[in-house]
N, C-alpha and C positions, 0 to 999 in steps of 0.2 A: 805535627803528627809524624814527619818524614823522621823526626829523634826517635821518638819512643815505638816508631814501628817494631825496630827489632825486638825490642823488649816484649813485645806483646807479641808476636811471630815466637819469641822464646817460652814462653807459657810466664811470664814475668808480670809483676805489678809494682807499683812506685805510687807514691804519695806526699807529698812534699812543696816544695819551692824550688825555684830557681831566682836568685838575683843578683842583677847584675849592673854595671856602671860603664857607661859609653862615652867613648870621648870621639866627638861629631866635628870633623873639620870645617872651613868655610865653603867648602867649594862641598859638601854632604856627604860626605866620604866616614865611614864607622875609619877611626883612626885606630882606635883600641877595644877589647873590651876584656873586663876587668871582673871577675868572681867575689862577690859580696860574703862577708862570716853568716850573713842572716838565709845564705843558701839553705834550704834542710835536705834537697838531695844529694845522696852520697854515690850516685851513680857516672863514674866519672866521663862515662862512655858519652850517655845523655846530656851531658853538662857540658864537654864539649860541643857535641855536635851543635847544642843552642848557641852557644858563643860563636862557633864558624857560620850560623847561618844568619844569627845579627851581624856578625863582622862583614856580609855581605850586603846588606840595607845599602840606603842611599835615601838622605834626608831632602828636601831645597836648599840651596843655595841661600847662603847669608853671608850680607855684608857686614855685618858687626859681630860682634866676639858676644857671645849670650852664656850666660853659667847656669841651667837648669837643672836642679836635682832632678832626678830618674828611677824608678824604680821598677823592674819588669816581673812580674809575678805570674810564674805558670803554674796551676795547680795541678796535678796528675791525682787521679784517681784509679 
């Protein structure tokens, strides 16, 4: 909600997707995160702010190397 506040503060509306691709170190650390084609928001404001606010997660702690696809799907209406 803390993204699309302004938007909706601005008399605005979005509809869409956001997705995204995380690369989660071992120690749980977002190490990157990475903007998918299959995004459909064009709002670039929004789409950051979601990527700055997963870059700040923090998963558990793993001791072995795991490769899990990811897919984070926000719907805005």
């Amino acid at each position: 909600m803390r993204c699309y506040a302004p938007i909706i503060k601005e008399g605005g509306t979005l509809q869409g997707k956001v997705v995204l691709q995380l690369d989660v170190n071992r120690t749980g650390g977002v190490r990157s995160v990475k903007k998918l084609p299959a995004t459909t928001i064009e709002d670039a404001g929004l789409v950051s702010c979601v990527m700055a606010t997963i870059k700040g997660w923090s998963f558990p702690k793993n001791t072995a190397v795991l490769e899990v696809p990811l897919q984070i799907r926000q719907v805005i209406k």
